[in-house]
C-alpha positions in Angstrom: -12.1 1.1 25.1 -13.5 2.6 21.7 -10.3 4.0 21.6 -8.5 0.8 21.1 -10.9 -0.7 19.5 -11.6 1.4 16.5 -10.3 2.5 13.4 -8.3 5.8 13.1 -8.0 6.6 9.2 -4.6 8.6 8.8 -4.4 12.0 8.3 -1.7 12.8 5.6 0.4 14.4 8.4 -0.1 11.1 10.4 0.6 8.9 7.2 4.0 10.7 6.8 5.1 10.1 10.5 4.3 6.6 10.3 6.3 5.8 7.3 9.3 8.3 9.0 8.8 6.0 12.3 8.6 2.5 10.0 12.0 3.7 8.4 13.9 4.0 11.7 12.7 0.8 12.4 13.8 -0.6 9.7 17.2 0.7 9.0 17.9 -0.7 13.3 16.4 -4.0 11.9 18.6 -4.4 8.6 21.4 -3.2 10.5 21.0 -5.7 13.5 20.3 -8.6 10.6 24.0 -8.2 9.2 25.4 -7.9 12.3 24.3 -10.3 14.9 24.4 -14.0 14.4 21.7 -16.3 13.9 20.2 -17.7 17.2 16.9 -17.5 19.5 18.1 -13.8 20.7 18.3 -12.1 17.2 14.8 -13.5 16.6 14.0 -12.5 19.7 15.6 -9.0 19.3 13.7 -8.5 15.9 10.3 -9.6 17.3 10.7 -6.9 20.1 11.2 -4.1 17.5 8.3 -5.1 15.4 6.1 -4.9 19.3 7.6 -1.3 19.0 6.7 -0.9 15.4 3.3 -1.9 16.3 2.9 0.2 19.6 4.7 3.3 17.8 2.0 3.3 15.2 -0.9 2.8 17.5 0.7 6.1 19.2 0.8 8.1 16.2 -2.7 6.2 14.7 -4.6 7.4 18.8 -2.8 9.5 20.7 -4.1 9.9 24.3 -6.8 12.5 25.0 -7.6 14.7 28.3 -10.4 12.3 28.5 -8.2 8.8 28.3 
């Protein structure tokens, strides 16, 4: 539980792979906003990517241990 319930202050290594992962993300999102219409499923869509945002980061931010 600490885990997931604690602060993991970036290494610079980690910094750098979370700004690599936030621009994928972003270049799928800005692609996807030109190119699908406006409706409940593009905001749906979007939401969904930033729930991968969010669980990408917390992968990079506390990756599992041997002891996890």
């Amino acid at each position: 539980m600490d885990r997931r319930f604690t602060f993991h202050t970036p290494t610079s290594d980690k910094a750098t792979e979370h700004q690599h992962v936030r621009g994928l993300f972003r270049g799928l999102v800005e692609e996807l906003n030109e190119r699908l219409p406006e409706g409940r499923e593009k905001s749906l869509a979007i939401t969904k990517l930033e729930e991968g945002l969010m669980r990408s980061n917390a992968a990079i931010a506390r990756p599992q241990t041997e002891e996890a």
